[in-house]
N, C-alpha and C positions, 0 to 999 in steps of 0.2 A: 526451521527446515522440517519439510513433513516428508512420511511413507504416505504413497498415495497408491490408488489402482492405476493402472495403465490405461491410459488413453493411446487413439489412434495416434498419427505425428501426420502433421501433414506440413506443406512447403507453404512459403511466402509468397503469394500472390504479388504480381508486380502492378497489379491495377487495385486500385483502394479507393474504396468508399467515401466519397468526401461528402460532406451535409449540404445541404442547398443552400445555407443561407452563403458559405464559403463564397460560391458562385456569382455573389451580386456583390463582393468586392473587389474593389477597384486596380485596376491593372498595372503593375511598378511603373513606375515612371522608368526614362532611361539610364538616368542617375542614380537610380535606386540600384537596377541590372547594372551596372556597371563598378556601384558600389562605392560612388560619389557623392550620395545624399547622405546629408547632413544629420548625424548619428540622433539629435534631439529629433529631428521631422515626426510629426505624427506619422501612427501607424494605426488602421481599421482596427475597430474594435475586434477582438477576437474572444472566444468562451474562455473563463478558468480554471481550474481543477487545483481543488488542494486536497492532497493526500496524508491524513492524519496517521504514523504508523504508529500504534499504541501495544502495549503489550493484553498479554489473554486474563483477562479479571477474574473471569470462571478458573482459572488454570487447569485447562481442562486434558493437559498431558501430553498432546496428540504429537510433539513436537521432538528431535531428535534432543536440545536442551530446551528443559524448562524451567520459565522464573518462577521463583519461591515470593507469592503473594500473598498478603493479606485481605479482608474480607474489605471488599470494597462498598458492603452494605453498610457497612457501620457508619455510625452519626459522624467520626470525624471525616471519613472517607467521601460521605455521603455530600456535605460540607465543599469538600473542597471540587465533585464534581460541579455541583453548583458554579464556581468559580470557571472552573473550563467551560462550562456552558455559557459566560460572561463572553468570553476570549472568542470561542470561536463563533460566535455571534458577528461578531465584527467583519465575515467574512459577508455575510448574507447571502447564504445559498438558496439557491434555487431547488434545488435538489440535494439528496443525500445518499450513498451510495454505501452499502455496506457488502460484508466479506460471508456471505449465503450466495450457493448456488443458483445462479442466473436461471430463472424461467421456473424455480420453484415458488410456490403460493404462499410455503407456510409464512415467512417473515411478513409480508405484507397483509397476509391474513392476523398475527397476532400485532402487528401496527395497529391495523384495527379495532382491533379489541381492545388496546392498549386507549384511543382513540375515547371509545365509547363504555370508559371504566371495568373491562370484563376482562384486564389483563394486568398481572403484578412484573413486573419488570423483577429480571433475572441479576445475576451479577454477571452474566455476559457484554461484553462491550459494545457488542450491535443494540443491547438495550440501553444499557448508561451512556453511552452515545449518543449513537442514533437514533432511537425514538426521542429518546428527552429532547436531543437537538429539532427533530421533523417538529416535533409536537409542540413544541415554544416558537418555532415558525411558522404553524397553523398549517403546514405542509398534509395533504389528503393523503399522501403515500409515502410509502418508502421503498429503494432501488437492489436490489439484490444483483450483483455482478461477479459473483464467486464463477471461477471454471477449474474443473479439479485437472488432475496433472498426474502423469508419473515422475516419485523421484527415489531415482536409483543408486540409493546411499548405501546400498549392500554390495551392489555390484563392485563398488570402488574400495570397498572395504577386503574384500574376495579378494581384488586383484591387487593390493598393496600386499596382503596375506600372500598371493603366490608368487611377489615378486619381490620379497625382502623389503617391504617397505612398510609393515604393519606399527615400525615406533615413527616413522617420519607422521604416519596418519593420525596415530598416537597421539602426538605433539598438538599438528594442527586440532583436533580436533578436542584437544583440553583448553587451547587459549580460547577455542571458541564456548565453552564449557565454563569461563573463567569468566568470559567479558558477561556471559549471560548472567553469571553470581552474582558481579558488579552492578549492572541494572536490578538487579533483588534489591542487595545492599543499598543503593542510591533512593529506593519506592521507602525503605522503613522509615528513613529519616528525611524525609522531602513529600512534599504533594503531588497529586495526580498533573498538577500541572506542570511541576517543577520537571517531574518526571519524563513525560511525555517530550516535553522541550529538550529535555536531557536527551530522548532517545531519538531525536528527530533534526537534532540536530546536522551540520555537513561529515562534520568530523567522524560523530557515532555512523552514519550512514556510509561513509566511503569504506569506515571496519567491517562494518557490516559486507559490504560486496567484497573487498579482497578476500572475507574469509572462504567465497563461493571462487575465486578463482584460483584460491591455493591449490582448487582438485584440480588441476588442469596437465601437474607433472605424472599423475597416476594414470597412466596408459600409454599405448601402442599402436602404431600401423596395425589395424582392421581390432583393435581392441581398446577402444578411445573412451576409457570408464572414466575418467573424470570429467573430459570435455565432454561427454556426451549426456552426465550428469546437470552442468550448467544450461549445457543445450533444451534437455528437456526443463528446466524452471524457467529458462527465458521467455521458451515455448508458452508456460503456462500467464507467466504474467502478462505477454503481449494480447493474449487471449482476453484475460483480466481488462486490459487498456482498451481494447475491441470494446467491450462491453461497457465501461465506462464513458468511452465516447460518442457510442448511440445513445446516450441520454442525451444528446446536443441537442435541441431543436431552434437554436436561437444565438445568436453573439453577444447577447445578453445572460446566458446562461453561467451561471457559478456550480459548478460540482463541487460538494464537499463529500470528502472517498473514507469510510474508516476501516481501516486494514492490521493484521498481524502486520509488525514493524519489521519484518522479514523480508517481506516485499517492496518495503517502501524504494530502497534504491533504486531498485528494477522499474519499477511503475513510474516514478521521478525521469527516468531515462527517457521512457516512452513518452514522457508528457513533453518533456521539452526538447524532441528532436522530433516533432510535429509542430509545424510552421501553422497551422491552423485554429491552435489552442494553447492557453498562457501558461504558467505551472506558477502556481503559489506556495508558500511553506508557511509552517506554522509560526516560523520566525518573523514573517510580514506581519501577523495579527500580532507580537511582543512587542514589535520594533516601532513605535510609532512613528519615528522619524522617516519611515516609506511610504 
């Protein structure tokens, strides 16, 4: 969970953008509207999106808890990316989408460079990622779909403070302190894969969102600081999913997304309560039996 600057807020549009290939799919049958066709029947092809939540390799702090990681350059670390590069291969994207602010040049500029040997890969994850991933699938670019956000973790903090609620936030806000340790603890003695699986999992990912709705007791009629908190990172993810799914050009399209595991439940949400687009996990590419 980040401090961010304040963005505008603006409202849900009830008319949405749909891609054109949507368009030349073919129209339910009346048993399908009725909800009588038969649950195997084929269904149109539709795009997928798999959303990989990984933790920050750089550990680069920004975060209200952060995991305590080791140096992911190192030869054994180095090693077992390899091996996630095996795995998610499997998926064959079409594209790759990393967590850089939409419409800026740099990422795609040091792709580039990355590209044509004039660039050392960082221990940041959009590099151990997503370059390795683009550039082992000969991909000429890479997608930047970041949108930043306000989140107003003070606010809610303020108003537990002025309403005798400062140990209940306390609380919550050690377990969530506590699961983050756990994933430290899980990264020493396991690999980047083991890892990742671990964090991407259902289980890990439903912890993850209740710990964003436990703000939801902290506030008031016309002083709504913890709803108003979720509200605005919902805000920010559905933003996030915007932007992820103007890469569509095709029903043939694979989006592979690499994101802080923060987001994943939230972006997970949006992927598969749009009828337009499939939602993958990383437990599809484990599980060969799907």
């Amino acid at each position: 969970m980040r401090s961010k600057a304040t963005i505008a807020a603006v409202s849900l549009a009830s008319f949405i953008s749909v891609p054109a290939f949507s368009q030349e799919l073919p129209a339910q049958s009346p048993a399908a509207r009725a909800g009588t066709e038969p649950l195997h029947a084929e269904s149109p092809a539709r795009p997928e999106i798999l959303i990989v939540g990984t933790y920050h390799m750089a550990s680069p702090g920004r975060d209200v808890h952060n995991m305590e990681v080791d140096d992911v350059l190192s030869a054994t670390r180095q090693r077992e990316i390899t091996e996630l590069m095996e795995v998610l291969r499997r998926f064959r994207p079409t594209k790759v989408a990393v967590e850089s602010r939409v419409g800026r040049r740099r990422i795609p500029e040091r792709y580039a460079e990355y590209l044509s040997g004039e660039y050392t890969l960082t221990r940041n994850e959009i590099d151990q990622i997503g370059f390795r991933l683009a550039k082992e699938l000969g991909h000429e670019t890479i997608y930047p779909v970041d949108e930043d956000g306000e989140f107003p973790y003070f606010r809610v903090l303020n108003y537990a403070k002025a309403n005798g609620l400062e140990a209940q936030f306390d609380s919550l806000q050690a377990v969530t302190g506590a699961r983050v340790e756990r994933q430290g603890e899980f990264l020493r003695s396991h690999t980047v894969l083991e890892t990742l699986v671990f964090m991407n999992s259902d289980a890990r990912v439903a912890q993850d969102v209740a710990g964003y709705y436990a703000f939801v007791p902290f506030g008031d009629p016309y002083d709504y600081a913890g709803p108003d908190l979720i509200a605005r990172w919902f805000e920010r993810n559905i933003r996030i999913f915007r932007n992820i799914r103007a890469l569509i050009t095709s029903p043939d399209d694979r989006i592979l997304v690499v994101y802080g595991a923060g987001h994943l439940g939230w972006l997970q949400q949006n992927v598969d309560n749009d009828v337009s687009v499939q939602l993958r996990k990383l437990s599809d590419l484990i599980d060969v039996s799907k």
